[in-house]
C-alpha positions as CSV (number, residue, x, y, z in Angstrom):
1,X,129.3,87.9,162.4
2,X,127.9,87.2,165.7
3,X,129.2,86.1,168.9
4,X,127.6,82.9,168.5
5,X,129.0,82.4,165.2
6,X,132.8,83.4,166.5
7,X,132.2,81.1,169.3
8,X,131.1,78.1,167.1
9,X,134.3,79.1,165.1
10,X,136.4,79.1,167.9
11,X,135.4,75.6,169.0
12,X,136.2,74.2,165.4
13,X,139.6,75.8,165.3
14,X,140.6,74.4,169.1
15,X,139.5,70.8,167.7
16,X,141.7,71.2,164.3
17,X,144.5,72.7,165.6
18,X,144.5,70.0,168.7
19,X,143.9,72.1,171.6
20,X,141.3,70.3,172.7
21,X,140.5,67.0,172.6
22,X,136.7,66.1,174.5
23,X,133.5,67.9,174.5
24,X,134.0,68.5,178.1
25,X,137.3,70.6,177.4
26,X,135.2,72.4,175.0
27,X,132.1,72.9,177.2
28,X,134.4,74.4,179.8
29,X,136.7,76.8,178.2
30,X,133.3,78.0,176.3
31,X,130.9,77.9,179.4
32,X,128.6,75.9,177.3
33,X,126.6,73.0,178.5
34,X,128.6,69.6,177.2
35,X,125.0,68.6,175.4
36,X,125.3,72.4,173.3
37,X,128.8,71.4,172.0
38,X,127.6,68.1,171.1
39,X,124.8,69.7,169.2
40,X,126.8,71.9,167.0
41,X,129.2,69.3,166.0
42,X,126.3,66.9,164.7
43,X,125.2,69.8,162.9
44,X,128.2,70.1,161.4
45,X,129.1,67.1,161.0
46,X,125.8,66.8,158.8
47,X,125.5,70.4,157.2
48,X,129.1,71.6,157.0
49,X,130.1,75.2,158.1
50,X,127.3,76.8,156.5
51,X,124.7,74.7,158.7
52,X,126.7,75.5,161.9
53,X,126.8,79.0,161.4
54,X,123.6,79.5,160.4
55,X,121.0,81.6,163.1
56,X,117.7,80.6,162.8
57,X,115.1,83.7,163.4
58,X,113.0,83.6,166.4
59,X,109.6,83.5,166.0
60,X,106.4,86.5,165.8
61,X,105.7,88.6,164.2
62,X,107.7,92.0,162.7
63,X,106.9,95.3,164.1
64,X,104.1,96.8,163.4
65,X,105.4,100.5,164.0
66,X,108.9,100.5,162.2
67,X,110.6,102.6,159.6
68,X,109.3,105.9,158.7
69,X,106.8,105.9,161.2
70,X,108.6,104.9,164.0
71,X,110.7,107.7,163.2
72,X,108.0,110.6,162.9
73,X,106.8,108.8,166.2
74,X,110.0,109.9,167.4
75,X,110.2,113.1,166.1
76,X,106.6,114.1,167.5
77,X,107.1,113.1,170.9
78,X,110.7,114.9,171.1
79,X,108.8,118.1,170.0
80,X,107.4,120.6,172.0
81,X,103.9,119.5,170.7
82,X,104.9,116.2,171.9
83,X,101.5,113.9,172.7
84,X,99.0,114.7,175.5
85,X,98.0,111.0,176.0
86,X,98.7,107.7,174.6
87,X,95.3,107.2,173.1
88,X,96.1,110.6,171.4
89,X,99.3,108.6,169.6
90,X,96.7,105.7,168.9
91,X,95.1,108.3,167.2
92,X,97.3,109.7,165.5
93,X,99.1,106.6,163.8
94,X,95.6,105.7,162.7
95,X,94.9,108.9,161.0
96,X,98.0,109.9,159.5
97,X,99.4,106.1,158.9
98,X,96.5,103.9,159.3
99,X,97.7,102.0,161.7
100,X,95.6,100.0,164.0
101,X,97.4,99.3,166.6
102,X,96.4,99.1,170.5
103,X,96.8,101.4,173.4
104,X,99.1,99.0,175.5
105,X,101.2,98.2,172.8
106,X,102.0,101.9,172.1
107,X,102.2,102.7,176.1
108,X,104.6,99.4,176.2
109,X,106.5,100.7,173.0
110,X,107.0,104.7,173.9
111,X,107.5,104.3,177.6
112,X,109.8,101.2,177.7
113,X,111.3,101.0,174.2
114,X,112.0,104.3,173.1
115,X,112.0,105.4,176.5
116,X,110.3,108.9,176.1
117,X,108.0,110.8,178.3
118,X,105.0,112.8,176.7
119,X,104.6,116.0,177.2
120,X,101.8,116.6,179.3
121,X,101.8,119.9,180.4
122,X,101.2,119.9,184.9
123,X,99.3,122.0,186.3
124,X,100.6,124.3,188.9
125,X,99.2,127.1,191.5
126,X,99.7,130.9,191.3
127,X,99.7,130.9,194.9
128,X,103.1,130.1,196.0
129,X,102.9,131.3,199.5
């Protein structure tokens, strides 16, 4: 259950049991805008519990790189092998997976959602005077 759902429960059981008597009670002691608590109880007026707690999915579209490959994504990049570039993971989901999937989305989906580095090795100088 989520907190939405125990907070839509919440403001059911204050309004059976009598602890609160006027949206604007309710929008206060739940931080909710008086027009949100007014919204819920139509919609449960009209659909019952099952209509109040329901949680409609957000739109777009699923992941392209999830599961399995997301996972040997994973496990590649915390290898020594790691990646050299991100066009070498574009790359490589194509040929092993055959995944066609774009450059920024797999710079946006390493960097920021996984949160790994790759391992690109730096070079460095002999001469350490």
């Amino acid at each position: 259950m989520s907190a939405s759902q125990k907070e839509r429960l919440q403001m059911l059981w204050w309004l059976k049991t009598g602890q609160v008597r006027s949206h604007q009670n309710l929008a206060q002691r739940l931080a909710r805008d008086p027009s949100t608590i007014t919204r819920w109880l139509q919609k449960y007026r009209k659909q019952g519990l099952s209509g109040l707690l329901e949680m409609k999915q957000p739109p777009g579209q699923p992941p392209t790189i999830n599961g399995v490959v997301l996972e040997s994504l994973k496990a590649r990049l915390d290898s020594p092998q790691g990646f050299g570039s991100y066009g070498e993971i574009v790359n490589w989901l194509f040929e092993n997976y055959g995944l066609n999937v774009s450059y920024r989305m797999v710079h946006y989906l390493v960097r920021y959602k996984l949160q790994a580095k790759l391992k690109v090795p730096r070079p460095y100088s002999t001469n350490q005077d």
